[in-house]
C-alpha positions as CSV (number, residue, x, y, z in Angstrom):
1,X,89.2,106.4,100.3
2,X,92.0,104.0,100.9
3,X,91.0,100.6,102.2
4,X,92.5,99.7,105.8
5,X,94.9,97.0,104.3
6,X,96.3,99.4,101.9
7,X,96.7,102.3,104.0
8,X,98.5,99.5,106.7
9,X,101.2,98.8,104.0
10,X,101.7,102.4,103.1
11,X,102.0,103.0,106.7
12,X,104.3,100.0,107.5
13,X,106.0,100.6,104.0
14,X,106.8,104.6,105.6
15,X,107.6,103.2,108.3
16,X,110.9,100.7,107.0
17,X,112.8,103.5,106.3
18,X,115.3,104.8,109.1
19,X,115.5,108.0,107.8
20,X,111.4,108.6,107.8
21,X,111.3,106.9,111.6
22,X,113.5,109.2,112.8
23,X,111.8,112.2,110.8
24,X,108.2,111.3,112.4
25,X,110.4,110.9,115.9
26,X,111.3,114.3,115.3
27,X,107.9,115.7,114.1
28,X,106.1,113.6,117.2
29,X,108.6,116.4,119.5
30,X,106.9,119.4,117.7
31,X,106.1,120.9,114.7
32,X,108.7,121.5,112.3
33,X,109.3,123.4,108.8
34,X,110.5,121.2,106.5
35,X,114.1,123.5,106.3
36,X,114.4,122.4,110.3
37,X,114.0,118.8,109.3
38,X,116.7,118.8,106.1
39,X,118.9,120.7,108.7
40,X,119.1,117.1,110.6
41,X,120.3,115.0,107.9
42,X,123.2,115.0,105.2
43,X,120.9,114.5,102.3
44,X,119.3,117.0,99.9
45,X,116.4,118.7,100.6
46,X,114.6,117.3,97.6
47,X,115.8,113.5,99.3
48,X,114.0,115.2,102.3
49,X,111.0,116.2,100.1
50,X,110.8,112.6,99.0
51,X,110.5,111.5,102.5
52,X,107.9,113.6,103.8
53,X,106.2,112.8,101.0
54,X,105.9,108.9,101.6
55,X,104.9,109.9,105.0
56,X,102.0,112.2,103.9
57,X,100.9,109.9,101.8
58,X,100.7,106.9,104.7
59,X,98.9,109.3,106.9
60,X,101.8,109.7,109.3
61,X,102.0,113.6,108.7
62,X,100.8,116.3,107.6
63,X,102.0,119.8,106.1
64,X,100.8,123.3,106.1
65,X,101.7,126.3,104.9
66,X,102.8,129.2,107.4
67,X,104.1,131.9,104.7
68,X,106.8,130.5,102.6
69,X,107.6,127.8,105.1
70,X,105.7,124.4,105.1
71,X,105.1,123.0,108.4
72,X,105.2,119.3,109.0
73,X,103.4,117.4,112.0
74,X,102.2,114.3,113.2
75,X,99.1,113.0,112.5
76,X,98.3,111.0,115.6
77,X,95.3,108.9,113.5
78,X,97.9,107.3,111.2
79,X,100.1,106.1,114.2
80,X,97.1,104.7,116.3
81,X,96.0,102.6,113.3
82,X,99.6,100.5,113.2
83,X,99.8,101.0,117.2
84,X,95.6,99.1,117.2
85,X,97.3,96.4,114.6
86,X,100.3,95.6,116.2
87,X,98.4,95.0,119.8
88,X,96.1,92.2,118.1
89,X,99.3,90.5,118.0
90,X,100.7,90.9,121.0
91,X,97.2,90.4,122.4
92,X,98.0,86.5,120.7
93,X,101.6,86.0,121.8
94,X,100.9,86.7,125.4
95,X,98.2,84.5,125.3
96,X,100.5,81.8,123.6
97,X,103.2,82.1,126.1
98,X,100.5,82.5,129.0
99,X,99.7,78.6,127.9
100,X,103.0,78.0,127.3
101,X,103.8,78.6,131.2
102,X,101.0,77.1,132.3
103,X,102.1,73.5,130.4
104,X,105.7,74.1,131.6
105,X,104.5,74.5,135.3
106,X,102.4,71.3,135.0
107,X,105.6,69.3,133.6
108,X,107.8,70.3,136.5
């Protein structure tokens, strides 16, 4: 089992690529085979492999097999992990600009 740390980076490190973003955009829409996805880009299908590789690996998908085709989706767990990181920080920089008002009100 991957620690929480490590499976942050893989998921943040899937995540840096504009290519994978907007694969995991697409996948979020609907399941897809992994010929519909190549059919987006102009890159090789292998270059596509690679990609939806990195983002099985992070958690952010998931493939199946439906005859010869593979199937990509998204795995909602993956995405609610970052999502529940990300909020602890926004949680602290609202609370640092909620002080932030309140000592610019009390200079005015």
């Amino acid at each position: 089992m991957i620690e929480p740390e490590a499976r942050l980076d893989l998921i943040f490190g899937s995540l840096a690529d504009t290519t994978r973003r907007d694969i995991l955009r697409r996948v979020a829409g609907r399941e897809l085979s992994v010929g519909e996805i190549a059919s987006s880009y102009d890159i090789s299908l292998a270059a596509v492999s690679k990609h939806l590789v990195v983002l099985e690996k992070a958690g952010l998908i998931t493939k199946r097999r439906d005859g010869k085709q593979q199937i990509a989706s998204l795995s909602p767990a993956a995405v609610t992990d970052a999502s529940n990181h990300l909020e602890r920080y926004r949680d602290i920089w609202e609370s640092r600009l909620d002080r932030l008002g309140i000592y610019l009100e009390k200079k005015r």
